[in-house]
N, CA, C and O atoms as a DFTB+ gen file, in Angstrom:
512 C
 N C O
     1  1      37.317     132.394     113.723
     2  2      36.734     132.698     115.015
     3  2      35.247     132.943     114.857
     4  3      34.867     133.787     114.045
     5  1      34.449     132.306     115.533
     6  2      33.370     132.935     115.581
     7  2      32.631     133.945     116.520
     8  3      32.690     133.761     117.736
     9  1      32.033     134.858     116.075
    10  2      31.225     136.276     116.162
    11  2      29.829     135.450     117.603
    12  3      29.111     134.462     117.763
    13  1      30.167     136.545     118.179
    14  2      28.989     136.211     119.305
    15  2      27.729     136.109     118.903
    16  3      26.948     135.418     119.557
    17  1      27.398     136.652     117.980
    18  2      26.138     135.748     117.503
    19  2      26.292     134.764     117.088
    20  3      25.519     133.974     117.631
    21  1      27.078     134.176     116.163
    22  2      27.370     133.184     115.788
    23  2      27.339     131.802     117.269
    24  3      26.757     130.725     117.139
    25  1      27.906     132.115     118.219
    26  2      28.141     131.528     119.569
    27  2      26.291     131.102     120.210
    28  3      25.769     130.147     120.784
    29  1      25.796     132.555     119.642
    30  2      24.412     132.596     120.622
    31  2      23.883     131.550     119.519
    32  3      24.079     130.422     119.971
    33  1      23.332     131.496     118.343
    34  2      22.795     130.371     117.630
    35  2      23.573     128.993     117.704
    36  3      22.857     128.030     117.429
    37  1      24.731     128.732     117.981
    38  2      25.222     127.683     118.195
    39  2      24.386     126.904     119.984
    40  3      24.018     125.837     120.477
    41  1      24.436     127.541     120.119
    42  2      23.901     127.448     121.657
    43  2      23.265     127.410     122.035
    44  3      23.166     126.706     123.040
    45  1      21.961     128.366     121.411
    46  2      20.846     128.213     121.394
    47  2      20.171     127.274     120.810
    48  3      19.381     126.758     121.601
    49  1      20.136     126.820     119.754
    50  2      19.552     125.493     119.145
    51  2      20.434     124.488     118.693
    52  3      20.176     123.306     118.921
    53  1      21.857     124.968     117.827
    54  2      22.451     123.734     117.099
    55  2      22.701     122.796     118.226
    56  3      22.288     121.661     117.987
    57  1      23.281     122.958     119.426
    58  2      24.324     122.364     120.028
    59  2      23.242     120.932     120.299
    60  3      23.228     119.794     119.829
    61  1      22.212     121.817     121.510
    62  2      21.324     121.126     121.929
    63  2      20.596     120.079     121.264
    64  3      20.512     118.928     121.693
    65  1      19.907     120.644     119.871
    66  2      19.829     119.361     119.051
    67  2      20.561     118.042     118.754
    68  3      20.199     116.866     118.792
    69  1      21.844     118.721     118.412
    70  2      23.110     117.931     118.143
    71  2      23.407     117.267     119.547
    72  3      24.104     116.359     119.093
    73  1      23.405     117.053     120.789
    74  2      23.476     116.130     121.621
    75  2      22.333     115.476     122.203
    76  3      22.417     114.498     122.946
    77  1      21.109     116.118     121.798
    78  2      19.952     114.818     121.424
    79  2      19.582     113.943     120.674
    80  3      18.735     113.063     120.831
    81  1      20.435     114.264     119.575
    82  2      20.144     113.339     118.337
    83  2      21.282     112.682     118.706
    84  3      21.064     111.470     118.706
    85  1      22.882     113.067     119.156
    86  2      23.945     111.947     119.636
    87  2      23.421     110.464     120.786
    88  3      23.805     109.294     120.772
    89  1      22.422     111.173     121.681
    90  2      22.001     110.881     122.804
    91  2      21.051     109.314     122.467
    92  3      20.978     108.420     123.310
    93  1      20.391     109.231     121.101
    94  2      19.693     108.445     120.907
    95  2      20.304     107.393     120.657
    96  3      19.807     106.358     121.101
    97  1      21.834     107.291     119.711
    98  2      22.491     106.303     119.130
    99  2      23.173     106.033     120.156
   100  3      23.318     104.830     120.372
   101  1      23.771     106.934     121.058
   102  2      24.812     106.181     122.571
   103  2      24.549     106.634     123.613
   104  3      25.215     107.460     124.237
   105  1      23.311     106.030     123.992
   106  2      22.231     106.821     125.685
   107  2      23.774     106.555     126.332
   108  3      24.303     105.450     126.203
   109  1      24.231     107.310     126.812
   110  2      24.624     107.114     128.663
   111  2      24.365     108.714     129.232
   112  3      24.254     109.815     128.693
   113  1      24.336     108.227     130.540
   114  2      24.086     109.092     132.076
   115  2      24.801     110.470     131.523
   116  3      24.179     111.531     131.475
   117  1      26.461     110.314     131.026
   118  2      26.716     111.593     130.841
   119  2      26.433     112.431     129.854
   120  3      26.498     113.660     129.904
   121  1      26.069     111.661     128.809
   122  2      25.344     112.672     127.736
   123  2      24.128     112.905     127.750
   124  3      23.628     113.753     127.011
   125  1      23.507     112.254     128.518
   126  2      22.091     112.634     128.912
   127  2      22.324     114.502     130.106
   128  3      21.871     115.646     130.112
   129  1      23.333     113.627     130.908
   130  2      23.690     115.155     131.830
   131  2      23.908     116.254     131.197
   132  3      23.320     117.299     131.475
   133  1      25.098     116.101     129.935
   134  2      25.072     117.379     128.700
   135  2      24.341     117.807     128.291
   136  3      24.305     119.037     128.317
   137  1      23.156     116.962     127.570
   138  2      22.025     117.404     126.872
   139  2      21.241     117.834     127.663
   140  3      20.476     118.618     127.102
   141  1      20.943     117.665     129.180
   142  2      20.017     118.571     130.155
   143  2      20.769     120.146     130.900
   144  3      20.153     121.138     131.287
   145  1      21.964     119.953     130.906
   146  2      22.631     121.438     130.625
   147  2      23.004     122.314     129.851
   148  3      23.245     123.476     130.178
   149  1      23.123     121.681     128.340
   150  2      23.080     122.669     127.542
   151  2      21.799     123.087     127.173
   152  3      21.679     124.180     126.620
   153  1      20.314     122.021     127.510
   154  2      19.013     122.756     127.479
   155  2      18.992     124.247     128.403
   156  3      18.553     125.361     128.120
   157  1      19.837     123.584     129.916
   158  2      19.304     124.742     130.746
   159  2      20.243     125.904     130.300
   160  3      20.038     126.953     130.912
   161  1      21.272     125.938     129.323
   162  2      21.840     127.093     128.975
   163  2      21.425     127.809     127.774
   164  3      21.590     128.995     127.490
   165  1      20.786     126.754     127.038
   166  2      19.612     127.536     125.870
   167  2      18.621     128.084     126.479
   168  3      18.484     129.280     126.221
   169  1      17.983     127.694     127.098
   170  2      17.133     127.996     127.860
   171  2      16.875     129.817     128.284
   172  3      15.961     130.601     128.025
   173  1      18.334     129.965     129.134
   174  2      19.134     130.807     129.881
   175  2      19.399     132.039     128.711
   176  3      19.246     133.240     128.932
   177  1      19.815     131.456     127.467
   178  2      19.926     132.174     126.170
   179  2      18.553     133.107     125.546
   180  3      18.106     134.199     125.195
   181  1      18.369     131.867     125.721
   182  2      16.736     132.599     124.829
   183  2      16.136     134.102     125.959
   184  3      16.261     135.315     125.785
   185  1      15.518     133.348     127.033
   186  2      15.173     134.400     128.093
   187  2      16.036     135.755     127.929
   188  3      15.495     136.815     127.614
   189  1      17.209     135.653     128.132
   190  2      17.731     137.143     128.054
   191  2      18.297     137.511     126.546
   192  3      19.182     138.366     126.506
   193  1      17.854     136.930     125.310
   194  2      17.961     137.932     124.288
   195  2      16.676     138.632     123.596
   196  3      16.454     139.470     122.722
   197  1      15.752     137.566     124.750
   198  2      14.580     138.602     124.133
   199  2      14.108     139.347     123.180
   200  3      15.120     139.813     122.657
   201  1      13.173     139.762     122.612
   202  2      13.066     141.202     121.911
   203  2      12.401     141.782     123.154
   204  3      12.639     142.988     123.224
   205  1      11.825     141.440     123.922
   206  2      10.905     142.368     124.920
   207  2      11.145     141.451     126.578
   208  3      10.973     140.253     126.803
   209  1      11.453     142.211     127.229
   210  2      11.289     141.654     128.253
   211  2      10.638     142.177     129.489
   212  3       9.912     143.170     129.501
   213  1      10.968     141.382     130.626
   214  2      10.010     141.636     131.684
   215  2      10.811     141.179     133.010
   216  3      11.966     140.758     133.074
   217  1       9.748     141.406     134.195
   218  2      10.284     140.442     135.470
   219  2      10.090     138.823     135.165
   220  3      10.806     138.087     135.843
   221  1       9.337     138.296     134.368
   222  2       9.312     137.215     134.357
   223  2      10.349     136.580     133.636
   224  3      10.869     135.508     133.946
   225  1      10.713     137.494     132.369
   226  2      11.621     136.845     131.959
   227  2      13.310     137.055     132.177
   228  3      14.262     136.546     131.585
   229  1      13.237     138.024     133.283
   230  2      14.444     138.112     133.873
   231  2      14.499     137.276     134.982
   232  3      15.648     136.879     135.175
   233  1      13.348     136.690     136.113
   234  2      13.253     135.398     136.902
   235  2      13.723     134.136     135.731
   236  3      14.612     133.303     135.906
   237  1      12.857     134.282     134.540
   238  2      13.434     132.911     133.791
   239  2      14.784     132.781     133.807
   240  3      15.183     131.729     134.305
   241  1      15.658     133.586     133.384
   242  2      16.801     133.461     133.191
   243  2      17.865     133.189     134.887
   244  3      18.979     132.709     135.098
   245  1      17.091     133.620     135.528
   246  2      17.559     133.755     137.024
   247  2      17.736     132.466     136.899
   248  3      18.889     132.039     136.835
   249  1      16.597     131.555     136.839
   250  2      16.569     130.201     137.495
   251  2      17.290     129.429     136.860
   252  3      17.970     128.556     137.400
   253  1      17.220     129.746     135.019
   254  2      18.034     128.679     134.009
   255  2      19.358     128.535     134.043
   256  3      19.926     127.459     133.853
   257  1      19.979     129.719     134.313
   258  2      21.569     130.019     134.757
   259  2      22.118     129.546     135.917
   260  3      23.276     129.162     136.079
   261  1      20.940     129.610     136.977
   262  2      21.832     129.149     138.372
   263  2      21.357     127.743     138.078
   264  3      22.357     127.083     137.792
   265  1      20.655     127.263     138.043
   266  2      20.077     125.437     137.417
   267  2      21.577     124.829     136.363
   268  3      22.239     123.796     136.458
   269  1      21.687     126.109     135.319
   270  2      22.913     125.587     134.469
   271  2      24.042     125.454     135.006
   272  3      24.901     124.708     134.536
   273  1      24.200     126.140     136.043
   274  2      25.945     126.270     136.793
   275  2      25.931     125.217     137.544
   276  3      26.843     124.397     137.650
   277  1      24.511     125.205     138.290
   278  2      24.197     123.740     139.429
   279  2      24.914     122.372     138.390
   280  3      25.601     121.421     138.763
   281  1      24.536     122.658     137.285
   282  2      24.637     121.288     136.735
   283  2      25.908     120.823     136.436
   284  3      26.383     119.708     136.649
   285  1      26.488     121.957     135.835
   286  2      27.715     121.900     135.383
   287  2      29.041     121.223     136.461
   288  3      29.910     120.354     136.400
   289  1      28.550     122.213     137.396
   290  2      29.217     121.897     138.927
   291  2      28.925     120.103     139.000
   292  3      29.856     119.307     139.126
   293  1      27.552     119.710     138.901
   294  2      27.699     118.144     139.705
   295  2      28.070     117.459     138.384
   296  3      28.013     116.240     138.547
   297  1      28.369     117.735     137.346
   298  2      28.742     117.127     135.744
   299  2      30.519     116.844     136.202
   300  3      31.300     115.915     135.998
   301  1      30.599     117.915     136.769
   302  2      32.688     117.880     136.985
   303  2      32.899     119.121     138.006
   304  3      33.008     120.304     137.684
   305  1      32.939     118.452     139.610
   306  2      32.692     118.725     140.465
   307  2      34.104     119.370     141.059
   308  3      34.253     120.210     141.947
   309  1      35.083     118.674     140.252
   310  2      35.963     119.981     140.453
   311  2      36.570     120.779     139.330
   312  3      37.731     120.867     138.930
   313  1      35.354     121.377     138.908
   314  2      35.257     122.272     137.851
   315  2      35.404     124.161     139.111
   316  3      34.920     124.604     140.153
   317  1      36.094     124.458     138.347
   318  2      36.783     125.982     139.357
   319  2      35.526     127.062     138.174
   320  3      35.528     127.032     136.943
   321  1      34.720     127.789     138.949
   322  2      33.830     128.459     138.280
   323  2      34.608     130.019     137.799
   324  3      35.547     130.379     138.509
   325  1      34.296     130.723     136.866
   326  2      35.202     131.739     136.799
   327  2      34.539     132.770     136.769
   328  3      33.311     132.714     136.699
   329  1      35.370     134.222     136.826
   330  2      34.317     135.547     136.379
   331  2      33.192     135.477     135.497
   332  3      32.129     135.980     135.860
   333  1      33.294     134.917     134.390
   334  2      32.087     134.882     133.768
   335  2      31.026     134.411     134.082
   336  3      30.010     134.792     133.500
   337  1      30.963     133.371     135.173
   338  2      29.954     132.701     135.454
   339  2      29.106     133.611     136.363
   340  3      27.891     133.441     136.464
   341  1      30.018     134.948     137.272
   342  2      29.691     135.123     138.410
   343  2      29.190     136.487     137.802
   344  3      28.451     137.152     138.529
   345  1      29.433     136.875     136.830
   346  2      29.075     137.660     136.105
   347  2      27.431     137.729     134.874
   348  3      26.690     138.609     134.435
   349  1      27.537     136.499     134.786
   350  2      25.781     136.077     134.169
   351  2      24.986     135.582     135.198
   352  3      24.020     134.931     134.799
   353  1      25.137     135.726     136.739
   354  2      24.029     135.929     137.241
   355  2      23.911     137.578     137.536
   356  3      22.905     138.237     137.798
   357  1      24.669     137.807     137.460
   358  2      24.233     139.636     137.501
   359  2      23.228     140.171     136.034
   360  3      22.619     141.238     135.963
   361  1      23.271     139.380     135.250
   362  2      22.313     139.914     134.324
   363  2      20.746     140.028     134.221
   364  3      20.010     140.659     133.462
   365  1      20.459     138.948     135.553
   366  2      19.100     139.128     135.263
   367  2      18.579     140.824     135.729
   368  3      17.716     141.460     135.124
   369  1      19.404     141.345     137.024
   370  2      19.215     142.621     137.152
   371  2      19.337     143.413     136.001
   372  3      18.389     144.114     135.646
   373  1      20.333     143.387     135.410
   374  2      20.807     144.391     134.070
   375  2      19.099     144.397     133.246
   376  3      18.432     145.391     132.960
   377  1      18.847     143.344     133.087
   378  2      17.344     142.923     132.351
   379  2      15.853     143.705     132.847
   380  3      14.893     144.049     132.158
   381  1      16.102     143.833     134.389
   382  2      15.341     143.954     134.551
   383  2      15.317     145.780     134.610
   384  3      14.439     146.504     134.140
   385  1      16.689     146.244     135.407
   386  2      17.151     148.004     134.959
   387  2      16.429     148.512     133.752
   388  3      15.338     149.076     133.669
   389  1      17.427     148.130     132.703
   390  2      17.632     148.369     131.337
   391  2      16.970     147.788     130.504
   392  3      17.371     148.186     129.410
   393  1      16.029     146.932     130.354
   394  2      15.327     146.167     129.355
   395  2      15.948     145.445     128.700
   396  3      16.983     144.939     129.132
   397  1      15.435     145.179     127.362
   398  2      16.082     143.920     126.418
   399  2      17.621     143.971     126.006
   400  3      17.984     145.057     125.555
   401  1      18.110     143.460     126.049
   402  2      19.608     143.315     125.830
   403  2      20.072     143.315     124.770
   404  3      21.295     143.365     124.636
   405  1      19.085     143.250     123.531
   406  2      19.515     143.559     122.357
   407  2      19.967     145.067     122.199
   408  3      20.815     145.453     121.395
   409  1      19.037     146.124     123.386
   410  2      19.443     147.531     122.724
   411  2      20.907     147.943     123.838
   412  3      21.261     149.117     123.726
   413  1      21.404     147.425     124.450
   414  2      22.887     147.344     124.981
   415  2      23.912     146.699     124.887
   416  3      25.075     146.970     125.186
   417  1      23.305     145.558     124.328
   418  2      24.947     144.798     124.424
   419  2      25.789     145.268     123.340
   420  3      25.776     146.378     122.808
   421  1      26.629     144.117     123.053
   422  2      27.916     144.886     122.172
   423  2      27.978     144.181     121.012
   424  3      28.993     143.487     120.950
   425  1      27.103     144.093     119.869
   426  2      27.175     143.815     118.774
   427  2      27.421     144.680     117.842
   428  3      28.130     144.312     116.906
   429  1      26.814     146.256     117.870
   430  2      27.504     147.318     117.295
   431  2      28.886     147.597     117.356
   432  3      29.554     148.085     116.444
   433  1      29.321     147.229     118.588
   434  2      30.863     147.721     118.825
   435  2      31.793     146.740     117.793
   436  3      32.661     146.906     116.936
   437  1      30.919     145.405     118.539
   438  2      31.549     144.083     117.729
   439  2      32.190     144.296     115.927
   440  3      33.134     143.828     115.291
   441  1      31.079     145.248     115.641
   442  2      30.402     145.266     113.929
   443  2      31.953     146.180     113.424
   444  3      32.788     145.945     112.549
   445  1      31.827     147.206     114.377
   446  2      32.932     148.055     114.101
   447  2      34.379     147.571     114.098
   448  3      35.083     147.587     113.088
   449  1      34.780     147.136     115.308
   450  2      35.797     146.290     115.410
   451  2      36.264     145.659     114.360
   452  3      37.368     145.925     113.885
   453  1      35.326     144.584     113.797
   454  2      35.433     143.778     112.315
   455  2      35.664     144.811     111.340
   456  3      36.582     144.470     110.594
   457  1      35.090     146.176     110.994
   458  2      35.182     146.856     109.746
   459  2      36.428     147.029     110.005
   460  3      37.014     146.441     109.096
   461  1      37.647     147.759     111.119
   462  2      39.066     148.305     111.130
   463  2      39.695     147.561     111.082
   464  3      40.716     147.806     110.440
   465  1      39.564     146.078     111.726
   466  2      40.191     144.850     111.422
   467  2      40.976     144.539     109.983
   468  3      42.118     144.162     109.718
   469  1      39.673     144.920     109.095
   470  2      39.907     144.593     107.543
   471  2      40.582     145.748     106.866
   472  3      40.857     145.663     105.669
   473  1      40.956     147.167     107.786
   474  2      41.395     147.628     106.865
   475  2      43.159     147.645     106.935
   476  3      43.846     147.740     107.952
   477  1      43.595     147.529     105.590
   478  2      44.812     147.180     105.063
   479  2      45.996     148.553     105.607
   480  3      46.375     149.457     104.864
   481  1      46.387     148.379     107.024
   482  2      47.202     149.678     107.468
   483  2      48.669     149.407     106.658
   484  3      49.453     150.353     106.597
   485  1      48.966     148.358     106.155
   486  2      50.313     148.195     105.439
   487  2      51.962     148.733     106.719
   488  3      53.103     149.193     106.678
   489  1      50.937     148.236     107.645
   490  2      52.408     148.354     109.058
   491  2      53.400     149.697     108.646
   492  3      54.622     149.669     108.506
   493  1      51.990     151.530     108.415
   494  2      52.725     152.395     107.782
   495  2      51.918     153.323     108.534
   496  3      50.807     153.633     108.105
   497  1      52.396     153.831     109.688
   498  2      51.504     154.978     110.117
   499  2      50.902     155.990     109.768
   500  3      51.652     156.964     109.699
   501  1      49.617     156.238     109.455
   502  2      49.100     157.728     108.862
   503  2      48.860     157.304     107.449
   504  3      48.303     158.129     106.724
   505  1      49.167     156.239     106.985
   506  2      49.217     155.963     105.514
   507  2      48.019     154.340     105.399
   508  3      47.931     153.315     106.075
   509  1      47.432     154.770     104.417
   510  2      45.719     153.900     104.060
   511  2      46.169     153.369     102.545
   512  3      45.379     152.722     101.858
C-alpha cells in the first residue's frame, strides 16, 4: 500500500511526466485530456502543500481543483463525483483559516499508525 506521501509525489510529478512522455509516442485527444488533468491536479497538489501559504495560494488551489473536477467530469461525463471531491474544495478555506497544511494534516498520526501496525501482538491480550 502506499503512504500518502508516497500518493502526493506520485501525483505530483511522476504521474504527469509519465503521461507526457506516453503522450508523445501515441498523441490522441484522450491522453492529451489525461495529461491536462492530471497537470491541473498537480497543480492543485503543489498549491496546498506548500511550506508557506497565502490568499493567493489558497485562490490557486481554488481554481486548479474546480478546473480538475471540470475536467474529469467532461473526460467521463457520467462519472458520479464523491465525498472526497466535495470535500477538496473545502480546503482552500482550511488554507486560508489555518495556514500551511503541512502543520495539520495527518502524517504524524499516519507515522504512528505504521509503528503499532508492526508491533507483534501474537493474537494474546496484554501480552508483547
Amino acid at each position: 500500500k502506499l503512504k500518502s506521501d508516497q500518493w502526493r509525489s506520485l501525483l505530483e510529478f511522476k504521474l504527469p511526466v509519465s503521461i507526457i512522455y506516453l503522450s508523445k509516442f501515441a498523441p490522441s485527444k484522450q491522453l492529451h485530456q489525461a495529461a491536462e488533468s492530471t497537470a491541473l491536479l498537480s497543480a492543485s497538489i503543489a498549491s496546498a502543500v506548500a511550506q508557506m501559504t497565502s490568499r493567493d495560494h489558497a485562490n490557486s488551489y481554488r481554481k486548479h481543483i474546480k478546473d480538475y473536477l471540470g475536467s474529469i467530469l467532461s473526460i467521463s461525463p457520467s462519472l458520479r463525483l464523491c465525498p472526497n471531491h466535495h470535500s477538496a474544495l473545502h480546503l482552500a478555506n482550511l488554507l486560508e483559516r489555518y495556514g500551511p497544511l503541512h502543520g495539520w494534516w495527518m502524517y504524524p498520526f499516519e507515522h504512528v499508525i505504521g509503528q503499532l501496525q508492526n508491533i507483534n501482538m501474537n493474537e494474546k491480550f496484554g501480552m508483547i
